[in-house]
C-alpha positions, 0 to 999 in steps of 0.5 A: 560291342564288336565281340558281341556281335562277332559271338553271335555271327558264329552262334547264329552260322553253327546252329543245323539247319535242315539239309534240303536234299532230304525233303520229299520230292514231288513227281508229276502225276504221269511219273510211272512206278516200277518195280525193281529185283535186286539180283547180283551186282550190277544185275537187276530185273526192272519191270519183269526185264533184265537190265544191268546198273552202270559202273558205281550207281548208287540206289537209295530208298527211305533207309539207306539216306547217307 
């Protein structure tokens, strides 16, 4: 009986679950949108303005989940 039991612990802990980290994320309704041009690395033109990304930043968008 113990088996059993012990069988269906592991069964029921390696079934995937979905991760939470990739559901949708809700903003508040005053979040502002900009718009962001990839230029060389660590350039970026954010808004029509030059701005620099900091060393080892990570940009994600709906494709490039790890």
């Amino acid at each position: 009986m113990y088996r059993c039991a012990l069988v269906a612990i592991v069964v029921a802990a390696s079934i995937p679950t979905p991760a939470s980290a990739q559901t949708v994320r809700s903003f508040p309704p005053n979040t502002l949108r900009g718009a962001m041009v990839f230029g060389d690395y660590p350039s970026v033109t954010l808004n029509g303005q030059a701005a620099q990304l900091s060393p080892g930043s990570r940009v994600r968008g709906p494709t490039t989940w790890p």
